[in-house]
N, C-alpha and C positions, 0 to 999 in steps of 0.2 A: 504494500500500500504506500502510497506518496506521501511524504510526510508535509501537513499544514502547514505553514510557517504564520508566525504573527508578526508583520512589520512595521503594526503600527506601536508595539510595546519592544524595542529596539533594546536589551539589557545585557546584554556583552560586548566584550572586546575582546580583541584579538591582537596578537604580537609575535613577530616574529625574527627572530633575536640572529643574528650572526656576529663573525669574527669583528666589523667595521660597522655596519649601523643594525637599531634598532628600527623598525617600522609598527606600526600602530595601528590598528582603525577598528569603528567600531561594526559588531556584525548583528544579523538575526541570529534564529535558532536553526535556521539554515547555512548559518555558514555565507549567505551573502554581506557582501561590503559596504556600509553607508556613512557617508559623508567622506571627510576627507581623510588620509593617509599623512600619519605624522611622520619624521625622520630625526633619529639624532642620532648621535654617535656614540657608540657602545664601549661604557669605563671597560674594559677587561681585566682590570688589575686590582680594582677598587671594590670592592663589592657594597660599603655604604653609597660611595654613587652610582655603582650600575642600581641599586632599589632607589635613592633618590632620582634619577631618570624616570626611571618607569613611573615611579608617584606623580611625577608631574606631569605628563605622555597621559595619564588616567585622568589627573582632574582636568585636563585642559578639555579631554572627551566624554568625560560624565554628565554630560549637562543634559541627557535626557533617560540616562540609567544613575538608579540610586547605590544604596552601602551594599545592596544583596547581589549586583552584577558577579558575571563571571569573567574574568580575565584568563584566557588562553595563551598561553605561550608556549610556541614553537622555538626551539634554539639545538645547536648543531651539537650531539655530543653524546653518550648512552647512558639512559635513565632508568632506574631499576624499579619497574613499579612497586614490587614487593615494600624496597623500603625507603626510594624518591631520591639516593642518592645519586647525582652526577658524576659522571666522568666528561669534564670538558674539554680538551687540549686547546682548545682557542678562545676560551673563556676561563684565564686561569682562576678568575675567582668565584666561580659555582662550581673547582674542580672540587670532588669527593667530599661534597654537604649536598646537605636535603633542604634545597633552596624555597620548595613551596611555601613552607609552612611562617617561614620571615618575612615571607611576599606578603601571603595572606594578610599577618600580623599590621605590617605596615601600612598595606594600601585599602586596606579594609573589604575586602570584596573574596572572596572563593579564587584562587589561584590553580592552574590545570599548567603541569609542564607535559611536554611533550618532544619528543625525537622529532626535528624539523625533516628526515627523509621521509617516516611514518608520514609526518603531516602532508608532505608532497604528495605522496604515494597516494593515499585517500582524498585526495580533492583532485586528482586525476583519473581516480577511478570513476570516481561518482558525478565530477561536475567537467572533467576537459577528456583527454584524447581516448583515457581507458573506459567512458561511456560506453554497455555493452557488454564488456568481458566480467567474465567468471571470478580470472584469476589476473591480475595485475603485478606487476614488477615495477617499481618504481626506482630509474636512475637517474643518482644526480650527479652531475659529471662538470665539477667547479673548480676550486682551489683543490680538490681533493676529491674523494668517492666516498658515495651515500646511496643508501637503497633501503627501501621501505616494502612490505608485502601485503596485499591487500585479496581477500579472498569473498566475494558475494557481499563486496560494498563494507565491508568491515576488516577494518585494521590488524595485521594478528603484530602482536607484540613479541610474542616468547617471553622464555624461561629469560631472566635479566631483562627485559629489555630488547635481548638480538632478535628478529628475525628482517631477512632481507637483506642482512649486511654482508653483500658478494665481495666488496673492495676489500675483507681482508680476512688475514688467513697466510699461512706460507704458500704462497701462489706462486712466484716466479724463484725460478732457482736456474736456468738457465733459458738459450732462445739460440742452440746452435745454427737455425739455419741463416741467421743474419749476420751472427756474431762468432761462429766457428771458435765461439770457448763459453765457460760460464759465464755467465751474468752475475754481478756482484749483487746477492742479495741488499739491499739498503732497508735501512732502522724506519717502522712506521711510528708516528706520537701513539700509535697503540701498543707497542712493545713488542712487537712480535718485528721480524726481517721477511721481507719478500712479498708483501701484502701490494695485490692493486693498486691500492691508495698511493703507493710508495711512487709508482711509476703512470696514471692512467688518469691523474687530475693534470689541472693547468701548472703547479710548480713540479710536475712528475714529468711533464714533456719535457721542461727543461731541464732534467736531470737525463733523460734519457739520451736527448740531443746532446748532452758533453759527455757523457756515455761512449754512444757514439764515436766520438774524435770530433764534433763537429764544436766550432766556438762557439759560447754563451749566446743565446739570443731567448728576448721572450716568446712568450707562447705566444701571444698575438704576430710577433714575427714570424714565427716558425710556419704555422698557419699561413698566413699570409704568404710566404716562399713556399709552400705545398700547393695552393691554390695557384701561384704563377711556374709551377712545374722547376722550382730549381732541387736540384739534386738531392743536397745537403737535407732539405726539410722533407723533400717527399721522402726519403729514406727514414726518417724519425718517424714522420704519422704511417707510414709503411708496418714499421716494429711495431707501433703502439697500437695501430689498432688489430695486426695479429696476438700480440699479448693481451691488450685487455679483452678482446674477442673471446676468448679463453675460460676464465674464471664466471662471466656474465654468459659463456655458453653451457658450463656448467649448472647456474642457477637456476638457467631455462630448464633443463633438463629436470630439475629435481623439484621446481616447484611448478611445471609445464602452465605459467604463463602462456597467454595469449599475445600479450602487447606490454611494452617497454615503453612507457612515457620517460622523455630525459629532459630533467631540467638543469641548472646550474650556468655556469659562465656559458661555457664548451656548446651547450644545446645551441647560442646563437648563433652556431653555422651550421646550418641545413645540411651541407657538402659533407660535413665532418660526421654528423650523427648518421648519413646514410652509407658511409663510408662501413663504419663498425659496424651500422645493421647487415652490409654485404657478408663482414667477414664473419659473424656470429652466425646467422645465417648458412653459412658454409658447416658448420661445425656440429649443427646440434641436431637432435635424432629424428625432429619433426619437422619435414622438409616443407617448404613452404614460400611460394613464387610473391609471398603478401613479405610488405615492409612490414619488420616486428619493432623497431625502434623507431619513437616519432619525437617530434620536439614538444614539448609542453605546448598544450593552449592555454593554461590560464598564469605563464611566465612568472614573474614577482609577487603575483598575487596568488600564489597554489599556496607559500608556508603562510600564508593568514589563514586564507579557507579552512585549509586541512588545520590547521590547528583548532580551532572554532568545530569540528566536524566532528574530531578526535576525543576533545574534554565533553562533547553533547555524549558520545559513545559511551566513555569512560564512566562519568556523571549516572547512564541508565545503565551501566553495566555492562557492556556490550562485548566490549573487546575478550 
């Protein structure tokens, strides 16, 4: 059944937190966006001013939700529903505390944290490209690797917190047919060596390109030189998108996915996202003449929804 939405009693918010800014706005109980979208930039180091932020971000939006709203937030990092603590690497200061319950305290309103790939994942199932499918794979493909799992419109979490997460794992340990020797495993900020993450986000191309033998350039370069056919770059996105082909052909297989929504930096180039979908494609057991990797349609504004989507789930129990 469809679910009603009421929008003329408008009493959440929604936020969705990364390494550089926070964003803001307020939602229904759908999960849609009303009025405007706030932006500031995210203390990561401070944790009295990352909650003094967000207090101010609330009252400047509460003026038609009162003390009992709920504030959703989505932020980059694994969160242990069992017991709320974080593990953030790019948010050193909600690293391994149980950030809810201070939020709450402070900003007076009911606090919902949530894994911003989770939140992707499910506002692509339900509201942008994975409309339709059963089983959803949600990739996010930015500064780093993110994936979320969503199964008949509802989020699965797992045990911790994991499920979804393909970018890591001891995944690469070598790639002789480019490199004709091993590949130096490198260190993920999650501890482990050889993980996706390491090599399959935007600071992972350019570790790969000096890898390589090829000199430092950024990822918008490299890109850029792949798309005008110079050697040096096609031979990076070449590797890369054979390796990370790889570990997300894997997750196809074992969580048989339909459709691979990709958001993050990387998704805005089309070329790039259909590039991997060829080679993933190529690999995985259920052969299939249809694009499985598409770009996000609802771009910057999926970790708002999905978060708002996620804390409604949570809140009735769902997940």
């Amino acid at each position: 059944m469809m679910r009603v939405c009421n929008v003329e009693k408008i009493n959440a918010l929604a936020a969705d937190i990364g390494g550089s800014y926070i964003r803001m706005s307020r939602v229904d109980d759908c999960g849609a966006l009303h009025g405007p979208v706030l932006r500031r930039s995210t203390p990561v180091d401070d944790l009295e001013q990352f909650i003094q932020t967000l207090s101010d971000l609330v009252a400047e939006l509460r003026q038609d939700a009162g003390n009992g709203s709920r504030l959703a937030i989505a932020t980059a990092g694994l969160l242990n529903p069992a017991t709320g603590v974080m593990r953030a690497a790019n948010i050193p200061c909600l690293n391994n505390i149980a950030p809810a319950a201070a939020l709450s305290e402070k900003l007076g309103c009911q606090v919902v944290l949530v894994n911003d790939a989770d939140a992707f994942a499910l506002a692509e199932a339900t509201r942008g490209a994975g409309v339709g499918h059963v089983t959803v794979l949600g990739a996010v493909i930015g500064t780093g690797i993110g994936g979320g799992l969503v199964i008949d419109g509802r989020a699965v979490r797992g045990s911790g917190g994991v499920a979804g997460e393909w970018g890591h794992g001891p995944i690469a340990s070598h790639h002789p047919h480019v490199l004709n020797r091993p590949l130096k495993r490198m260190q993920c900020g999650c501890g482990q060596h050889g993980c996706a993450d390491t090599f399959g986000g935007a600071r992972g191309i350019e570790r790969l390109h000096k890898l390589l033998g090829h000199p430092h350039q950024t990822t918008a370069q490299i890109v850029t030189g792949w798309k005008g056919r110079a050697a040096a770059a096609s031979q990076t996105i070449d590797v890369w998108a054979e390796m990370l082909s790889e570990p997300l052909s894997l997750a196809l297989n074992v969580t048989g996915a339909s459709i691979v929504p990709v958001g993050g930096g990387l998704s805005s180039e089309p070329a790039l996202v259909a590039k991997l979908d060829q080679a993933v494609r190529a690999r995985i057991l259920n052969e299939t003449d249809q694009a499985l990797l598409v770009p996000s349609l609802l771009g910057a504004d999926a970790g708002l929804i999905g978060a708002a989507l996620l804390a409604r789930q949570i809140s009735e129990g769902r997940p």
